[in-house]
N, C-alpha and C positions, 0 to 999 in steps of 0.2 A: 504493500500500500504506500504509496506517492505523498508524504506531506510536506507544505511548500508555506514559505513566510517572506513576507518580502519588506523589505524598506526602503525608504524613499531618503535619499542623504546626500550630502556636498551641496556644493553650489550650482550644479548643472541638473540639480533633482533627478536624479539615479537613479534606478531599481535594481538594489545588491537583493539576491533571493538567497535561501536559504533552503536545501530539500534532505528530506531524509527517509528513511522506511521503519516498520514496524520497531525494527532492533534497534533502531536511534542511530543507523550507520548514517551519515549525515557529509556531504559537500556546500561548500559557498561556493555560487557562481555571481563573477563581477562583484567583487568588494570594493563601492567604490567609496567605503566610510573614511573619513578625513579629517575630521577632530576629535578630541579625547570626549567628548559625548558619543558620536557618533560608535567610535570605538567601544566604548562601556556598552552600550546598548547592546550590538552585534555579540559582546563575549558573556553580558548577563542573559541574553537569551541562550546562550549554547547551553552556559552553565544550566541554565534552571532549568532545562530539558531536557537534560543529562543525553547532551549530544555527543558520538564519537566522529570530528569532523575529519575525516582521510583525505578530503579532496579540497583542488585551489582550479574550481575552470572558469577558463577567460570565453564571453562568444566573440571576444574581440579586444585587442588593447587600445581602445583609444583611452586619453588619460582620465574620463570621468568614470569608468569603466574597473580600474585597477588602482585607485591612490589608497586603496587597503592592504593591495597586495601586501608592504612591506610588514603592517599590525599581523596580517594571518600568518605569517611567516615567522614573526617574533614569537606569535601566542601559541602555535601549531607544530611549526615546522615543518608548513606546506608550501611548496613551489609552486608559481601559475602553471598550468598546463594550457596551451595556447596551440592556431594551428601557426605555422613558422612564417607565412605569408606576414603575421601584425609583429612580429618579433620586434621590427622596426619601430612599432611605437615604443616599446619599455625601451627600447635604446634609449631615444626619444623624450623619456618622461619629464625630466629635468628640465631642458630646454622648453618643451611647452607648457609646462607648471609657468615657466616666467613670462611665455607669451600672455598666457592669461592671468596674472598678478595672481594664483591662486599656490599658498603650501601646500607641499607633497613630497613625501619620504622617496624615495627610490627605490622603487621596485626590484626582488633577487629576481635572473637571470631564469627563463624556463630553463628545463633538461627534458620534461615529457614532451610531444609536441601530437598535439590532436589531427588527425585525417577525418575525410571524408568516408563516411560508412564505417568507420568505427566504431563501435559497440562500447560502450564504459558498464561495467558491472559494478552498482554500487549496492552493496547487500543483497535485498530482494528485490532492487530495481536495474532496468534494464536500458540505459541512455543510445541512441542512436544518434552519431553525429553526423549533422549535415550541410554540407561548404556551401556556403551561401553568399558570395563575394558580392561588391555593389559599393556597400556604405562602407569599408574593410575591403581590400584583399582577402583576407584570412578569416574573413566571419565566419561563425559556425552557428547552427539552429541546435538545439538539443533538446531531441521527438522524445518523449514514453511514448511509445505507440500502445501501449497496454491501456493506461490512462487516458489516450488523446489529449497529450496538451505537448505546447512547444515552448520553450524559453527561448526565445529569437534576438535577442540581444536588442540591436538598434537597425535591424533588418525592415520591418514590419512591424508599425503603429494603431492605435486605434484611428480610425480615418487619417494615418499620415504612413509615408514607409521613410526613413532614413536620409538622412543629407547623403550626397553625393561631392559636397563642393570641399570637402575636407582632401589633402595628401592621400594619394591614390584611388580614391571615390569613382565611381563609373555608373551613371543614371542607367544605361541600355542593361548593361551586368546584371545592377542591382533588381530591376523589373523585371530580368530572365529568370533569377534568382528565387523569387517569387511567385511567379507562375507557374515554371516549372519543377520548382522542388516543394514549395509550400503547400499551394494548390491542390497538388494530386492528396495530396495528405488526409482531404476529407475536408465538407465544412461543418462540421461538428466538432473541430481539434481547436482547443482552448490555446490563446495563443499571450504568453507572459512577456512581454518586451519591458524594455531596459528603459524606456520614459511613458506614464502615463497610466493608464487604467485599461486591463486584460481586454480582451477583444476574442472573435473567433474568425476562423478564415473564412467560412461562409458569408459571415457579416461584413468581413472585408471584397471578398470578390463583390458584392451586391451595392456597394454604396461609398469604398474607397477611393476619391475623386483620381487619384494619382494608378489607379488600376480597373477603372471602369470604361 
């Protein structure tokens, strides 16, 4: 059984989720928590839910996305796992921390690197990753196809999908990316993105101005 928490944090209003299964095996995908509140919250919920967190996955590095990295890394002793395509953003983090005046610790260096149809087995749940380039290079969607729902990072919005105008961004990509890998998914698949309020694909092919 799939349970999922999500919070809303930094300055670019983030969604760091939180998933785990019956046995409390538990991963954070995109921590993008950034001040010592922000922090306390993410590690008082582990604690009081007597989380065992094993995993650090990125659906993508841009820097609102990962300024947690360095806290889960400190509290844990988790690496991001990322696919190699956004590598280039942790490089990266430093430098555009100061374009946008905003603190951020520095993210440690992947070593796992996510692919396309990759399988992640986290306890009793079963992740399916899927390369979803567009807004990222290296974006990935991450299906339960058990559960029908997707964590799509900054792929696919409630009535919005993804900038494109960011360092390697591609508008045609990112709308192939979408139709063809999301889409077929079903429209009854619950779909968790990284800004705003859950949506589903169905509701999105029907009335997403940018996919209609």
């Amino acid at each position: 059984m799939l349970k999922l928490k999500s919070f809303t944090v930094n300055p670019f209003h983030q969604n760091t989720y939180i998933i785990w299964d019956s046995n409390n095996i538990a991963a954070i995908i995109d921590p993008g928590n950034s001040s010592d509140l922000e922090n306390v919250m993410v590690k008082k919920f582990i604690s009081e839910n007597n989380l065992k967190l094993t995993r650090l996955l990125l659906t993508h590095a841009h820097i609102d996305h990962i300024m947690g990295n360095k806290f889960i890394f400190d509290e844990y002793g988790l690496l991001p796992e990322v696919h190699p395509a956004d590598v280039f953003f942790i490089d990266a983090l430093m430098q555009t921390a100061s374009m946008y005046g905003v603190n951020c610790e520095e993210s440690p260096k992947a070593e796992k690197f996510l692919a396309d149809n990759q399988t992640i087995e986290l306890g009793e749940l079963s992740i399916k990753c899927i390369h979803t380039p567009g807004h990222s290079p290296g974006s990935i969607t991450f299906y339960f196809e058990k559960e029908k729902i997707v964590i799509s990072g900054d792929v696919l919005f409630n009535g919005s999908i993804g900038r494109t105008d960011l360092p390697k961004g591609d508008f045609d990509t990112l709308i192939s990316s979408i139709k063809t890998k999301l889409f077929p998914l079903g429209d009854d698949v619950k779909v968790y993105s990284g800004h705003g309020p859950a949506t589903t694909i169905g509701a999105e092919k029907m009335s997403n101005p940018f996919l209609t």
